[in-house]
C-alpha positions as MATLAB code, in Angstrom:
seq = 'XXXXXXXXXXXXXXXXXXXXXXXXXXXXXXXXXXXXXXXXXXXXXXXXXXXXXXXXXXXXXXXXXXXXXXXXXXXXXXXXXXXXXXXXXXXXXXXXXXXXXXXXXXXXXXXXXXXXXXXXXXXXXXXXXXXXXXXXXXXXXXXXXXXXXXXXXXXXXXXXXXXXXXXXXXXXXXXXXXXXXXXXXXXXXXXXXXXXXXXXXXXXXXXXXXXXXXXXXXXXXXXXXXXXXXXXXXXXXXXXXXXXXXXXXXXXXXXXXXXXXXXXXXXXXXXXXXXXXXXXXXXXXXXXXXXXXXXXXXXXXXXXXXXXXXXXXXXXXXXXXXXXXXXXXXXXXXXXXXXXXXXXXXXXXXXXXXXXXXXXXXXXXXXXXXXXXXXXXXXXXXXXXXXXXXXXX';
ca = [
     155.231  183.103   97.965;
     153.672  179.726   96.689;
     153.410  178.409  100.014;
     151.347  181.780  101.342;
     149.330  181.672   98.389;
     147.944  178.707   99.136;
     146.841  179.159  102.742;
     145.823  182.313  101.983;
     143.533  180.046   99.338;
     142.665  177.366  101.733;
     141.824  180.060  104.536;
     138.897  181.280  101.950;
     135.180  181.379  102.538;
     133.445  179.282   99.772;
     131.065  182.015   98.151;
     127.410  181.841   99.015;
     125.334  180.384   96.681;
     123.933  183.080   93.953;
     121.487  180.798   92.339;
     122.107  178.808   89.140;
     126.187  178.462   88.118;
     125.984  174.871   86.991;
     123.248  172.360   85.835;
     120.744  171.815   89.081;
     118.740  168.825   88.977;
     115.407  169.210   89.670;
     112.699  168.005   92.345;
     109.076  166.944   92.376;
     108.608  167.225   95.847;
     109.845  169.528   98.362;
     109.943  168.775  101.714;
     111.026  171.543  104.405;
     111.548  170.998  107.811;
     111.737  173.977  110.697;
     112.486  172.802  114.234;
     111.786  176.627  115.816;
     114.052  177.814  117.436;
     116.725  174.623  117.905;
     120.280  175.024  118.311;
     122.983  172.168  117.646;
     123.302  171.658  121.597;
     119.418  171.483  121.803;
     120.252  168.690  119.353;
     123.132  167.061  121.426;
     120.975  167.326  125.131;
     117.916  165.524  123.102;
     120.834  162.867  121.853;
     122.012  161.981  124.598;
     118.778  161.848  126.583;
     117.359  159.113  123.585;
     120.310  157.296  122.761;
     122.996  158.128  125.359;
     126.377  159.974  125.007;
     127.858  157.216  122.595;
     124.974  156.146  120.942;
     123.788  156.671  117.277;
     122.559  159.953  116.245;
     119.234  161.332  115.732;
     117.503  161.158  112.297;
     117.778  164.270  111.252;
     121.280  163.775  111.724;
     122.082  161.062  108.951;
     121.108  163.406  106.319;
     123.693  163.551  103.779;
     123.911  167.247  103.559;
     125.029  169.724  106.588;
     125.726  173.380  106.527;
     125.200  176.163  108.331;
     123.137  179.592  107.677;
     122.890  183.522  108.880;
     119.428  184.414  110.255;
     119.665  188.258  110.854;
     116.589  190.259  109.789;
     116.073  193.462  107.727;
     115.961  195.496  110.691;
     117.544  192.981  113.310;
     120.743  190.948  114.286;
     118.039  188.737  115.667;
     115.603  187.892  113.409;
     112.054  186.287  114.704;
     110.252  183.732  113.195;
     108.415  185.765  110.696;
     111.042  187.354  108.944;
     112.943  184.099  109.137;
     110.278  182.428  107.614;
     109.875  184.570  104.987;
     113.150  184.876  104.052;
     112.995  181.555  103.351;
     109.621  181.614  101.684;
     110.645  184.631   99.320;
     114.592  184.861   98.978;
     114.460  188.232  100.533;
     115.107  189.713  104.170;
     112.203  191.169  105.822;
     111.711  193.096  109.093;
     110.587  191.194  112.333;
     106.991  190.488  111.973;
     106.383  190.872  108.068;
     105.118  188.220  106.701;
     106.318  187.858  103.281;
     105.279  191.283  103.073;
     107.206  194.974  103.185;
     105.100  197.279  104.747;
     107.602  200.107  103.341;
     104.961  202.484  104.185;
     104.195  201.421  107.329;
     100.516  201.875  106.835;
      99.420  197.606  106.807;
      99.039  197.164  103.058;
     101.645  194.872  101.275;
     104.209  197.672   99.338;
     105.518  196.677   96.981;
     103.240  193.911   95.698;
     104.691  190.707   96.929;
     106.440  188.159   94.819;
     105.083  184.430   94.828;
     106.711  182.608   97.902;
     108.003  179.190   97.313;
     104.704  177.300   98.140;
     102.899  179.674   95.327;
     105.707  178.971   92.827;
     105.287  175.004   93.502;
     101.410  175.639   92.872;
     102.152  177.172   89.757;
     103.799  174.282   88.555;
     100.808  172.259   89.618;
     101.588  170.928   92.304;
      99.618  170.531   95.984;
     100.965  171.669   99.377;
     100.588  171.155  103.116;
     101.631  173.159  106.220;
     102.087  170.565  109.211;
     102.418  172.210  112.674;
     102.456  172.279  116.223;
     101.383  175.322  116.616;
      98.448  177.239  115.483;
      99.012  176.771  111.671;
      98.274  180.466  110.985;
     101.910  180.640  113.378;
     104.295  182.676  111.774;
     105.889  180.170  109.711;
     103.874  178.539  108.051;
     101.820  181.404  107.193;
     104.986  183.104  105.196;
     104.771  180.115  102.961;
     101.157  180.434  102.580;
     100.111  183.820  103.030;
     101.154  187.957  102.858;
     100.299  190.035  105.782;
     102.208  193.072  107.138;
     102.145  191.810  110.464;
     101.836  188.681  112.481;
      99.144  189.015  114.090;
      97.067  189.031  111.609;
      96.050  185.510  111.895;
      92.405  185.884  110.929;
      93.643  187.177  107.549;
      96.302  184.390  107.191;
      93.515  181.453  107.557;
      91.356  183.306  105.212;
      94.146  183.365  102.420;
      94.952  179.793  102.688;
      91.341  178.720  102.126;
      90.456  181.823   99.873;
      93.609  182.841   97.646;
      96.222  180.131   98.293;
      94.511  177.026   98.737;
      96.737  174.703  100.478;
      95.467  171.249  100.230;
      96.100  169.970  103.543;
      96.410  172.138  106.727;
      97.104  170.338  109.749;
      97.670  171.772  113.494;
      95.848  173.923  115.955;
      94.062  177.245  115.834;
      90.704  176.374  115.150;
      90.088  180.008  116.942;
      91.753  181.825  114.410;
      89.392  179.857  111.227;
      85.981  181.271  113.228;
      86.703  184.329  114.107;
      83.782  186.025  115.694;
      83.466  190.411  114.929;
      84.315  191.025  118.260;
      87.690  188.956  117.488;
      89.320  190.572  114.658;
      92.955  190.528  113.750;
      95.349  193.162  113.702;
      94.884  193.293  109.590;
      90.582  194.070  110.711;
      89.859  190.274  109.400;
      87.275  187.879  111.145;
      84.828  185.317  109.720;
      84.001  181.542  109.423;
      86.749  180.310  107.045;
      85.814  176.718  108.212;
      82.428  177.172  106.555;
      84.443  178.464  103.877;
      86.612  175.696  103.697;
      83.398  173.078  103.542;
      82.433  174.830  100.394;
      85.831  174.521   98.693;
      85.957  170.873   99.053;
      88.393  170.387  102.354;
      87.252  167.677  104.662;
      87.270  169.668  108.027;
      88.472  167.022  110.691;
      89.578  167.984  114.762;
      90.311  164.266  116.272;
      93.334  162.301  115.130;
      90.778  159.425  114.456;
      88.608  161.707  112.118;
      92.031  162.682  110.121;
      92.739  159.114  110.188;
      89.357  158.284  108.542;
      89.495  160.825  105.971;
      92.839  160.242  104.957;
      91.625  156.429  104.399;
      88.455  157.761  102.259;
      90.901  159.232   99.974;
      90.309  163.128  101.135;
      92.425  165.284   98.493;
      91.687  168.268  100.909;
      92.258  168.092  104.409;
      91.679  170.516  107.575;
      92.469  169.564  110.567;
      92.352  171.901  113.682;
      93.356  169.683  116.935;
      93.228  173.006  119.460;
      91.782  175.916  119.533;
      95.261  177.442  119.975;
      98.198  175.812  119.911;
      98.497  171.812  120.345;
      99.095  170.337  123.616;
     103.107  170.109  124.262;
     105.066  166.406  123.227;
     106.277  166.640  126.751;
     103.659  165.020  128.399;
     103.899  161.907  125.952;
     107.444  161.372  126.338;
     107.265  161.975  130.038;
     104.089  159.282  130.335;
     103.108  160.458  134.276;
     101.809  163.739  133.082;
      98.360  163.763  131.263;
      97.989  164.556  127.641;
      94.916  164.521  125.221;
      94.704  161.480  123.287;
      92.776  162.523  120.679;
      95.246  165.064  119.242;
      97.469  163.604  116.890;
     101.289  163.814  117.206;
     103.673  165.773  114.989;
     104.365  162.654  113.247;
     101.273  161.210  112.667;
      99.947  164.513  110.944;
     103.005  164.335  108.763;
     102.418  160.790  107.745;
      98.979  161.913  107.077;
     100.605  164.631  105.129;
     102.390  162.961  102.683;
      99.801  159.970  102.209;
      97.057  162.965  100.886;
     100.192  164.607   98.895;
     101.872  161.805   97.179;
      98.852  161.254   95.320;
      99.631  164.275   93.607;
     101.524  162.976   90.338;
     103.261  166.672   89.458;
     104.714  166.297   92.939;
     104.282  168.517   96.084;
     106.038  171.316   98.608;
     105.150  170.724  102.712;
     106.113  172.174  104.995;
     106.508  170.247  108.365;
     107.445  172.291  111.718;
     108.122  171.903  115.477;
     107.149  174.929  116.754;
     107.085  173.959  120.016;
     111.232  173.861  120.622;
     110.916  177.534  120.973;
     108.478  177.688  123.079;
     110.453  175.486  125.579;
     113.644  177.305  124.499;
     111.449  180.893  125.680;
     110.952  178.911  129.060;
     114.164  177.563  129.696;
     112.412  174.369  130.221;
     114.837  171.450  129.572;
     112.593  168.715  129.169;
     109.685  170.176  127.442;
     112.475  171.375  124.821;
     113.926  167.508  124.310;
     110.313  165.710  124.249;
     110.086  168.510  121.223;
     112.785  168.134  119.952;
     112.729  164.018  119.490;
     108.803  164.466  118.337;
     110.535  166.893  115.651;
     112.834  163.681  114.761;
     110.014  161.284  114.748;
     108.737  163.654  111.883;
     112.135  163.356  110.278;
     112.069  159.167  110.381;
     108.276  159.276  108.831;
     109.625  161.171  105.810;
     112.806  159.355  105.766;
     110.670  156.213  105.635;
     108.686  157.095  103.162;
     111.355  158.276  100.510;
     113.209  154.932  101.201;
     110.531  153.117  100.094;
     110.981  153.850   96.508;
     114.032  154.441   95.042;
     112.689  157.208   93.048;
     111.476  159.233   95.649;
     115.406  159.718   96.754;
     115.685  160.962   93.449;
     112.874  163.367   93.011;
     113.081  164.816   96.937;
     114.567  167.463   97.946;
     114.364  167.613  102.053;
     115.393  170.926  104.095;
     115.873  170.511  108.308;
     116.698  174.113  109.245;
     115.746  175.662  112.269;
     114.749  179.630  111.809;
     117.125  180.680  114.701;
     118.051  179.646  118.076;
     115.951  180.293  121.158;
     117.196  180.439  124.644;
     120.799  180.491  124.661;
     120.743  177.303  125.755;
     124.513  174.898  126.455;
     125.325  171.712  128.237;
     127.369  172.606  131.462;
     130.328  170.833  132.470;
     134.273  171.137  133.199;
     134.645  167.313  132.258;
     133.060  165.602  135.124;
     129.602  164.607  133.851;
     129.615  161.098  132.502;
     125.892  161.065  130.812;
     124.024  158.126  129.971;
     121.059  156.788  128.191;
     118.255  158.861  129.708;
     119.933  161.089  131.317;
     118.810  165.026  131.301;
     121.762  167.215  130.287;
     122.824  170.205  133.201;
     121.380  172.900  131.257;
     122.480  176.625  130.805;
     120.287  179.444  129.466;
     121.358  182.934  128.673;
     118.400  184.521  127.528;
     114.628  183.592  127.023;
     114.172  185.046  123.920;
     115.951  184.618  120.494;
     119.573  184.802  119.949;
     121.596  185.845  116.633;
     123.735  182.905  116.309;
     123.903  181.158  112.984;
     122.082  177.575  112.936;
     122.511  174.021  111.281;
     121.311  173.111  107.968;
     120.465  169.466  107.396;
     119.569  168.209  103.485;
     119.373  165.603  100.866;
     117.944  165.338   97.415;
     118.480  167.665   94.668;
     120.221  170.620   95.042;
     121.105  169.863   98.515;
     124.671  169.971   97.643;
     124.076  173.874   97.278;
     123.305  173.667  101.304;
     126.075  172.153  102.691;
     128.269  175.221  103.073;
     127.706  178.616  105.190;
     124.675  179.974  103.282;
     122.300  183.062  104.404;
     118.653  182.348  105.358;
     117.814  183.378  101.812;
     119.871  181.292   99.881;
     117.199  178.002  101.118;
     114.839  179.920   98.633;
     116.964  180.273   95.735;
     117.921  176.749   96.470;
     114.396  175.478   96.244;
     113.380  177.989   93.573;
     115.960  175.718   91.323;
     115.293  172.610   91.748;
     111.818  173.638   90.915;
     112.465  175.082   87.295;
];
């Protein structure tokens, strides 16, 4: 009986994590990660492209931390990047395309009234935040950090509330269109205006060159704005693969992180950003193989930058907390092979796809700092918030 007791015990889920059960230590600066839409093989193909087959990881890999976590929706197996988002943002599952936001009613107001999302709670406690993106950074994720809309679309709306009502300190990515909204142009939620005008009169250095963010993060800019493309930025594949053209005046998903965290650190109660590479779903929603890697190690060139920069202090390891978690997996995507393929250093995977939209499998958690030991575990997509909401108080 003894003996079936215990593999019955051994064979035992470890519970979810239910908030606080034991003493959490707490962080002054938050630091989450999204790689949309990547899956662990996304991670292997990009692995052994860099580094070959037998050669060291990637960066996000040496994080301290790993788990895994459920994505589903309120209304879906298959959650998109809104309600993922948001469950993350919030601690609560929404339906596809809410942005920390139940439209119970279904009639585009906010019901009930929303509760603070993660980014507003670290505000509260005085501290600054960023959203760093490669897509337009009124995109579905960030904006369920930094906004509440019923519905996606409503990207006019979302730019409006970070200048307006949230006032994130530094904004970084493309969809200038969506900040200067003409009449003619409004959003699904009826919003449209000049919210870069807007911005001006709040103080935010408004900046659409790498060199100008450059400059005004060397003037000392506390409040930053910087909108690279009128829609989304131009794709990481064409810097990684050198014979395509790219424009050279857009700054990279790492150097707008770096930027990031050299405006935020000044901050001495501490800071949430967010940091994400959008683009892997968009490759993983074209089956497209190499535009998904040159993502993918951009994403990890992020990672190093804030890597580096908590290694350079020893107290910065202490006071960091540091989420990589994608919002779901995109594509379907696998590495063929029956054992024959004998990859090396730069080699391109044989790539399967079963799908080019999202699929419901769980995904990868990567973490370090406080509270990360929470993480390292099978988790739901809520369970990040009640993670971070710790650490914070």
């Amino acid at each position: 009986f003894l003996s079936l007791w215990l593999i019955f015990a051994s064979c035992t889920p470890k519970k979810q994590y239910r908030g606080k059960k034991e003493p959490v230590p707490k962080a002054k600066n938050i630091i989450f990660m999204a790689p949309d839409g990547m899956g662990l093989a996304c991670v292997t193909a990009a692995r052994i492209y860099k580094n070959g087959p037998n050669g060291q990881g990637l960066h996000m890999e040496t994080l301290s931390a790993i788990g895994y976590q459920r994505t589903h929706s309120a209304n879906s197996a298959t959650t998109d990047s809104a309600a993922a988002a948001s469950a993350w943002a919030s601690g609560e599952k929404f339906r596809n395309g809410e942005i920390s936001c139940h439209d119970d009613n279904r009639d585009g107001k906010c019901e009930p009234t929303p509760a603070p999302t993660i980014l507003e709670l670290a505000r509260e406690r005085g501290k600054s935040a960023g959203l760093v993106v490669t897509s337009t950074v009124t995109d579905a994720t960030p904006a369920a950090f930094g906004a509440h809309v019923p519905r996606r679309g409503c990207e006019n709306e979302i730019a409006r509330q970070y200048i307006q009502v949230t006032g994130v300190e530094v904004i970084l990515g493309g969809g200038a269109a969506k900040f200067n909204a003409p009449k003619a142009n409004v959003d699904d939620c009826g919003t449209f205006g000049d919210f870069i005008a807007a911005a001006r009169t709040r103080g935010y250095g408004v900046v659409y060159t790498k060199d100008a963010m450059e400059e005004a993060v060397s003037r000392g800019t506390k409040k930053l704005l910087g909108l690279f493309a009128r829609n989304g930025k131009s794709p990481e594949l064409f810097r990684v693969f050198p014979e395509e053209h790219y424009r050279v005046d857009e700054p990279t998903l790492p150097q707008m992180t770096a930027a990031a965290l050299e405006i935020l650190e000044k901050d001495q109660d501490g800071f949430f950003l967010l940091v994400e590479g959008a683009q892997i779903d968009w490759a993983g929603h074209n089956n497209n193989l190499p535009y998904q890697i040159s993502e993918t190690l951009a994403f990890d060139e992020a990672v190093k930058v804030v890597l580096d920069w908590i290694n350079e202090e020893q107290r910065r390891k202490l006071d960091t907390l540091v989420i990589i978690a994608p919002d779901h997996e995109t594509g379907g995507f696998a590495i063929r092979g029956a054992g024959k393929e004998n990859y090396k250093l730069g080699d391109l995977v044989k790539d399967a796809w079963t799908t080019k939209k999202h699929t419901a499998v769980d995904v990868v958690i990567w973490s370090q700092g406080p509270g990360s030991k929470f993480l390292g575990r099978a988790v739901d997509n809520t369970d990040l918030y009640k993670v971070m909401r710790d650490v914070l108080f």
